[in-house]
N, C-alpha and C positions, 0 to 999 in steps of 0.2 A: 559306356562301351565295355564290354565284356572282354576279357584276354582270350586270345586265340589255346585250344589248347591239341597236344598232341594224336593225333587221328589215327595210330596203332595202339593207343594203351588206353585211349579215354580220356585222357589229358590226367595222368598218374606219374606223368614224368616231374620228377622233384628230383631237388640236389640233394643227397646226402653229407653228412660231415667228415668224411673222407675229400669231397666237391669242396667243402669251404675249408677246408683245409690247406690243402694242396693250393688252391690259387688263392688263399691269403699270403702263403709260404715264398710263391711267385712275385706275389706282390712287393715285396724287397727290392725286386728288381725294377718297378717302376717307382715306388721311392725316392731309388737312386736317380732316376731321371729329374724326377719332379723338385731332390735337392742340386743337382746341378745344375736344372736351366734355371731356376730362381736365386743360388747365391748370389750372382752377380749383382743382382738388384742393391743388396745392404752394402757389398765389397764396392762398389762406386758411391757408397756413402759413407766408406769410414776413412777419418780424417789420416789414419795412420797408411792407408794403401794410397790415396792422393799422395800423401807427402814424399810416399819409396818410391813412387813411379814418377813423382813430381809434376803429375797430372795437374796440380794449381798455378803453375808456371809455364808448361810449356804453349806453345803456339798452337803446334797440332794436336792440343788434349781432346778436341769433341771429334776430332777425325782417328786417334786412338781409342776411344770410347766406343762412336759407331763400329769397328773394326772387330773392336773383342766379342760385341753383341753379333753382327752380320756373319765373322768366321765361325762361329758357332755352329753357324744356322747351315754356312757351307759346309762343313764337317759332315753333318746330317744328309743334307743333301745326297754328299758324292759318297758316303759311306753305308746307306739305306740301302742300294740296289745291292749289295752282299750278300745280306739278309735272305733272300730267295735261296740265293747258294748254298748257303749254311743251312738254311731249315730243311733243303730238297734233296741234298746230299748225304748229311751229317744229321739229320733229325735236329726238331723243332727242342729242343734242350741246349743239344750242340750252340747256337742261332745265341740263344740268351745267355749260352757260358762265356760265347766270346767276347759279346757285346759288356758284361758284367766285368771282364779283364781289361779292358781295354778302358772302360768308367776307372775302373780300382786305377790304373798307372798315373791314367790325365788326370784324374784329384791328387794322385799324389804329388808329381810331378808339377803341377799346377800351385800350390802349394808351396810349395819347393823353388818355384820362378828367382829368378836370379834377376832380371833386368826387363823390361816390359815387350822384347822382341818373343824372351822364351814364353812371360805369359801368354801371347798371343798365342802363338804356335801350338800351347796344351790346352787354350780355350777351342781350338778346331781340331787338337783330337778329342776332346770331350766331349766336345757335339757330335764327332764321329758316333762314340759307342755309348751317348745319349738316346739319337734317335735308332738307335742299332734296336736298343732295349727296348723303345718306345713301340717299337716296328715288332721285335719278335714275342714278345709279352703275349698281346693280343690275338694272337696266330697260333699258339698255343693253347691259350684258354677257350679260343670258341672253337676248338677240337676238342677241348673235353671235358664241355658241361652240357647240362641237358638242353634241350631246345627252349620247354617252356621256363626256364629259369637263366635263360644263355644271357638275357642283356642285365640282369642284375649283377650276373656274378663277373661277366666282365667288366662292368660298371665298376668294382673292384679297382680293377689297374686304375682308373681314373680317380677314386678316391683314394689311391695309395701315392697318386703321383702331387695330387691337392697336399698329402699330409708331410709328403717331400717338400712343396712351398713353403708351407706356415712352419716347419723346424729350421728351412733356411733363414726362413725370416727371422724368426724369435730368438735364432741363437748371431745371428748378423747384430740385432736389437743387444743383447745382452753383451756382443765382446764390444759394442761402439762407447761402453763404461768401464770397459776396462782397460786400464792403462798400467802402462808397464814401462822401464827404460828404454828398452828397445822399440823397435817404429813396426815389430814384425804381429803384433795382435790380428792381423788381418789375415795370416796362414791358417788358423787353427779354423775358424770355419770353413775355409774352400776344403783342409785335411778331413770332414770331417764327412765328406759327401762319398767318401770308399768304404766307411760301414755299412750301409743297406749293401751294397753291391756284394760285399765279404761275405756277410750272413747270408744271400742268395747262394754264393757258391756256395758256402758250408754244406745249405742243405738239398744241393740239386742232386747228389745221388740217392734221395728218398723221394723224389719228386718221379712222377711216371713221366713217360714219353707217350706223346700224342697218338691214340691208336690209330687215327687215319695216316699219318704217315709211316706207322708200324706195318699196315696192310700196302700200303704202297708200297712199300718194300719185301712183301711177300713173306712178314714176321708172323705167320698167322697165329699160331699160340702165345705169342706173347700180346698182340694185340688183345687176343681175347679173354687172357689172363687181366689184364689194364679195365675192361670194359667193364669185369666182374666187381672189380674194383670200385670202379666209379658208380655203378649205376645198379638197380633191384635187377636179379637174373633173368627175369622176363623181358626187361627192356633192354639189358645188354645183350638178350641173343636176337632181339629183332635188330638193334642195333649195330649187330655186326652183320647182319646177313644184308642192311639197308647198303653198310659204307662200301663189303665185297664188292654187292653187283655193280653200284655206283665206279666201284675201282676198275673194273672188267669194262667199262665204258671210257673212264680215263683215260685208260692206257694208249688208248686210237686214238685222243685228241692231241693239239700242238700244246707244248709249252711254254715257247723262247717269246721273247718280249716282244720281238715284232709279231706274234698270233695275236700279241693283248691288243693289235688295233684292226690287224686287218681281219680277224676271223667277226662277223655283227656281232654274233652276240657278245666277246671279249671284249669289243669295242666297245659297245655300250656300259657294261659294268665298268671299264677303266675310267671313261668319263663321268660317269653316275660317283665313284669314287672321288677323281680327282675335283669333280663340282661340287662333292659335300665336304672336301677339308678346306676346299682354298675359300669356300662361299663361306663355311665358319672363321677362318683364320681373317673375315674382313670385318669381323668385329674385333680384331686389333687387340686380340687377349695379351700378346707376347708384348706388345707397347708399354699397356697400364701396367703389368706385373716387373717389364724389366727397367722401366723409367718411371715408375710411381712415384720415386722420392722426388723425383722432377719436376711431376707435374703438381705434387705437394708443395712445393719448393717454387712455383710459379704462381699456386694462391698464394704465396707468404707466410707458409707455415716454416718453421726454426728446422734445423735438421735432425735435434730429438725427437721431434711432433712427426718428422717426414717419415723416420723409422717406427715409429708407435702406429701410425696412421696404414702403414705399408703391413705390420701384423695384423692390425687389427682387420684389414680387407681381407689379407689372405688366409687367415682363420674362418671368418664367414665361409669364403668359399670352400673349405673344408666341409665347414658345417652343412653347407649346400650338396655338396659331393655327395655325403652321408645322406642326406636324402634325396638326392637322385637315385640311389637304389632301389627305393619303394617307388618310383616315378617312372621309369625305364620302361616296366615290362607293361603299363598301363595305358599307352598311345601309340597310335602307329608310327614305327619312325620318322619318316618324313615328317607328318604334322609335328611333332613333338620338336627335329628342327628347327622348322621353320620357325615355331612360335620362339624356341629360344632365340633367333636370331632376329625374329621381330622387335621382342624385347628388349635384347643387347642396342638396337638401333634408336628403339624411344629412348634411354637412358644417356644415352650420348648425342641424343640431339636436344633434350635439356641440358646436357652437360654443356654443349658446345653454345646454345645461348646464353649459360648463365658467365661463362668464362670469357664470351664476348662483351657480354655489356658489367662484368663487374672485378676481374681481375686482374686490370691496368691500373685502377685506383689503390684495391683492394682495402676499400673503407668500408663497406658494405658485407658487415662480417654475418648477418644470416644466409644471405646470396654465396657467400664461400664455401660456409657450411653445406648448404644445397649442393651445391657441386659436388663436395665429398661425399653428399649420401648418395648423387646419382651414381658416383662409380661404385660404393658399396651395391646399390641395387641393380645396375650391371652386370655385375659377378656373382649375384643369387642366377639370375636366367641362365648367365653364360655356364654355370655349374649341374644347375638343374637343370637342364636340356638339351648341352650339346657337348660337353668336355669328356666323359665315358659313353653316352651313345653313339659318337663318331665311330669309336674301332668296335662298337659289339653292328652295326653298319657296313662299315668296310669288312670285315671275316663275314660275314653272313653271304656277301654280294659274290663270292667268288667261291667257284668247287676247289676241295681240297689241292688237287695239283695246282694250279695258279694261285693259290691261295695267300702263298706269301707276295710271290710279286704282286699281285692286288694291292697286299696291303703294302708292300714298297712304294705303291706309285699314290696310295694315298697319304703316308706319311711323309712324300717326296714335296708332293702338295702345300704340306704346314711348313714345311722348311725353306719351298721356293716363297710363299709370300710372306715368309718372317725374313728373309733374308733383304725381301725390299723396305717392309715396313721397319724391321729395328735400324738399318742402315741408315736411314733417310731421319729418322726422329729427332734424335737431337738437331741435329739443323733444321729440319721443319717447325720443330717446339719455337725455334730462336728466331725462323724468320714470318712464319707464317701464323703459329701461335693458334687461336682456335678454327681458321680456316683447316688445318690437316684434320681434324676429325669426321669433317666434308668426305674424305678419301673412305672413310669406311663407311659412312651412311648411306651414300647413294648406291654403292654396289650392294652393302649388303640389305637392303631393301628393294633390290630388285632380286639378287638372291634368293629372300624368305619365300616371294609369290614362287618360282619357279620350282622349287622345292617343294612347294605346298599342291602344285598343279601338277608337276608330271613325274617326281620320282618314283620308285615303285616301294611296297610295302614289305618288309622279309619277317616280319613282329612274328614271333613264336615259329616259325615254319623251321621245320629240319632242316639240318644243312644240304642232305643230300636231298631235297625237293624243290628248293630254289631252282635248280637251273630250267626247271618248267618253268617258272616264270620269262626266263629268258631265251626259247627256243632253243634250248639245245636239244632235246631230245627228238625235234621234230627236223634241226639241220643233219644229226646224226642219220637219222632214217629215209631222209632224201638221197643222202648222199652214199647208205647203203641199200636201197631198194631201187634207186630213180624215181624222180617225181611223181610218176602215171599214179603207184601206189601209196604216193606219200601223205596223201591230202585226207587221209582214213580219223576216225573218231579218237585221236589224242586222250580222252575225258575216259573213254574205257579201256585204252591202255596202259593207263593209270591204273585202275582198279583193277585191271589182272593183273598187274606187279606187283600190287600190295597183297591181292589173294596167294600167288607162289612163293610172295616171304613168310606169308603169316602159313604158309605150307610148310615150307623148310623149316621154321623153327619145331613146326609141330611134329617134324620126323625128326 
C-alpha cells in the first residue's frame, strides 16, 4: 500500500532538520513522563525503600502499593483537563512549561518523602504534571510538522517516553547494588526523573510556538515567520493560507466541553478518541511495566533476575519504539491498531495458559521461560503499533480549536482505566492469579475488530482537511444557508477552495 501523499505540493511535503530538531528538543519532555510513570516499578523492588517505608511488615502494604500506583493515575486524571486551558489561552509552550514544573517539584519533593503519607501525596502530584506533559507534548507537535511525515515525527514523543522506561529501569537495576549505610539509596533514582524535565525548560525559549495557535490568536507574522521556519516556502505559504481560512471558520464554532458531545460531529471524534485509548490501555501495558517485578517474582524468578528481566523487556520496547518510526507512516491507522492489539491479546493468551498450567509448581523451567518470552513479544506489538500512534491519532482527529481538549479527553481515557487496572492488580495477582489476564483479552479482542471495522482513516491528510471527513463543513453550511441549499456537490467545493488558496499564494 502506497503512503498517502500531500494533494497541494505533490506529496513534497518533508520534514526538514529544523522539524527534527525541535521535536527531538521537546522530546525531554516526554522523557520525563516515561521516567516517571516507570520508576516506581524498580522503587517497589528495592530492599532499602521496603525497609524505610516498612512496606515488609506492615498489614496494609498491598493496599499502600495499589494506592501509590492508582494516585498516580488520579493525579492525571483530574489534572489533564487544564491542559486545554493552558494551551488555548497561554499557547501550546505555555501547556508543557507548566506541566515540566510541576514534574521538576514532585521528583523532587518525591525524593525528598519523609514518611509514606508524604510519598503518596507527590506520587499524585507527579501523575498530575506526568500526564499534563503526556497531554501537551503531542498537541504541539502535530501542529507543527508536516502531514506527510506527522506520525513519524510524533512517534517521537513515544519513543522518547519508551527511552524514559528503560533509564528508569537500568538505573533502579544499578542502585539495587548499591549499598550504602544509610537505608536512603532509593532517593537518587526517583531525584533523577527532574533532569529531562530541567533540560526541557532550559531550552523552551528556542523552541517555536505552534502556528495554528499563533493564528488563532491573530499573531499573523509571527505565525508566518514559525511556518518559514518549519517548512520549504512554498509549503509554508500554502500552509498558512490552508490554517487562516480554516481559522475564519473556527472562530463560529463552540469550544467548551459540553460542544465535545452535543455538537455530532464533536461527538463522534471524542468517542473515536476516548475508544482508541481505553481499547489500547486494555492490553494492560501500565500492569506488565508497573508490576513486572511481580509477575517475575510469581514465576519464581530471585529479585535480581526480577530487575534484569524488567530491563531487559523495557529496552526491547525501546528498541520497538525506534522502529515504530519507520512503521507509523506505512498503514492506515486504525488497521495498524488494531493489528497491534490483536497481537498484544495472542501474546497474553499464551501467557495466561502457560501461567495456568505451569506457575503453581514452577518445575517446568521451559514453560516459565515461555511465559517470559510472551511478555517480551507482547511489548514488540504493543510498541510497534499502538504506543506513539495513539496521540499522532488523537491530534489528527480534532481541528485545532478543540484540539487540546480532544486530546484531554483521550489521555483522560489512559488514566481512567489505568487507575482501575493498577488498583486492583496486586490483589488480583494474589487472589485470582492468571484468571485477571481474562480482564484484558476479552475486551481487547472485541476492541481490535471494531477498530478495524469502523474507525475512520486520518494517515497522511492535513490537519485542516480532516474535518471533511467528519461533516463539518457540510453542518457549517446548513446551518449558514438553510438546508434547501445545503445538499449541493460537497466534492467541488472542495476543489474550489483548494483553487482560491493555490490563488492567494500565487498573488
Amino acid at each position: 500500500m502506497e503512503a498517502p501523499v500531500d494533494r497541494h505540493l505533490g506529496g513534497k511535503r518533508e520534514f526538514n532538520f529544523y522539524n527534527l530538531f525541535m521535536v527531538l528538543a521537546m522530546s525531554f519532555g516526554s522523557m520525563g513522563y516515561g521516567y516517571g510513570a516507570s520508576i516506581i516499578a524498580t522503587t517497589l523492588a528495592q530492599p532499602t525503600f521496603i525497609k524505610h517505608f516498612e512496606l515488609d511488615t506492615r498489614s496494609d502494604a498491598t493496599s499502600l502499593i495499589s494506592t501509590m500506583n492508582g494516585l498516580y493515575q488520579v493525579g492525571g486524571l483530574l489534572a489533564v483537563f487544564s491542559i486545554s486551558w493552558f494551551a488555548d489561552t497561554w499557547g501550546r509552550k505555555a501547556a508543557i512549561s507548566a506541566s515540566a514544573v510541576i514534574t521538576l517539584l514532585s521528583g523532587a519533593l518525591l525524593a525528598g518523602s519523609v514518611n509514606i503519607a508524604m510519598f503518596i501525596v507527590f506520587r499524585f502530584t507527579s501523575g498530575a504534571g506526568a500526564f499534563m506533559i503526556l497531554s501537551a507534548v503531542p498537541i504541539w507537535m502535530n501542529e507543527v510538522v508536516p502531514p506527510k511525515n506527522r506520525g513519524m515525527l510524533v512517534d517521537l514523543h513515544g519513543a522518547a517516553l519508551l527511552f524514559g522506561y528503560a533509564l528508569a529501569t537500568w538505573i533502579g537495576y544499578g542502585f539495587y547494588f548499591y549499598t550504602a549505610e544509610s537505608s536512603n539509596t532509593w532517593r537518587a533514582p526517583l531525584a533523577f526523573q527532574c533532569l529531562p524535565v530541567a533540560i526541557l525548560l532550559a531550552m523552551m525559549p528556542w523552541l517555536p510556538e505552534s502556528p495554528r495557535y499563533l493564528l488563532m490568536k491573530d499573531r499573523f507574522e509571527e505565525a508566518e515567520a514559525t511556518l518559514n521556519k518549519l517548512h520549504a516556502p512554498e509549503e509554508a505559504a500554502i500552509e498558512l493560507v490552508q490554517i487562516r481560512n480554516q481559522m475564519q471558520i473556527d472562530r463560529v464554532l463552540p469550544t467548551s466541553y459540553w460542544a465535545m458531545f452535543a455538537r455530532p460531529s464533536y461527538r463522534k471524534r471524542s468517542f473515536l478518541a476516548l475508544g482508541t485509548t481505553c481499547s489500547i490501555q486494555f492490553s494492560g501495558i501500565l500492569v506488565i511495566n508497573n508490576y513486572g517485578p511481580t509477575i517475575y517474582a510469581g514465576l519464581g524468578y530471585s529479585t535480581e533476575r526480577q530487575l534484569l528481566l524488567q530491563g531487559g523487556w523495557i529496552t526491547l520496547a525501546f528498541g520497538a519504539g525506534v522502529l515504530a518510526l519507520f512503521v507509523v507512516d506505512r498503514l492506515p491507522r486504525p488497521k495498524l491498531i488494531a493489528i497491534g492489539i490483536a497481537g498484544c491479546m495472542a501474546a497474553l493468551i499464551i501467557e495466561a495458559a502457560l501461567v495456568a498450567n505451569f506457575a503453581a509448581a514452577a518445575t517446568n523451567v521451559p514453560a516459565l521461560k515461555a511465559a517470559v518470552a510472551m511478555i517480551f513479544v507482547y511489548v514488540v506489538f504493543y510498541e510497534v503499533a499502538l504506543d506513539g500512534t495513539q496521540f499522532a491519532y488523537l491530534g489528527e482527529l480534532f481541528p485545532t480549536h478543540i484540539r487540546a481538549k480532544g486530546m484531554n479527553l483521550g489521555v483522560a481515557g489512559i488514566c481512567l482505566m489505568n487507575i482501575i487496572w493498577l488498583q486492583v492488580a496486586p490483589t488480583a495477582f494474589i487472589n485470582i492469579g492468571w484468571k485477571f489476564y481474562l480482564c484484558f483479552i476479552i475486551p481487547g479482542c472485541i476492541s481490535a475488530v471494531i477498530i478495524w471495522l469502523y474507525f475512520p482513516d486520518t494517515w497522511g491528510v492535513p490537519l485542516e482537511e480532516v474535518a471533511a471527513m467528519f461533516g463539518d463543513a457540510n453542518e457549517l453550511y446548513r446551518a449558514s444557508v438553510g438546508s434547501g441549499e445545503a445538499d449541493m456537490d460537497l466534492e467541488r467545493n472542495s476543489k474550489e477552495k483548494q483553487e482560491v488558496q493555490h490563488a492567494e499564494v500565487a498573488a
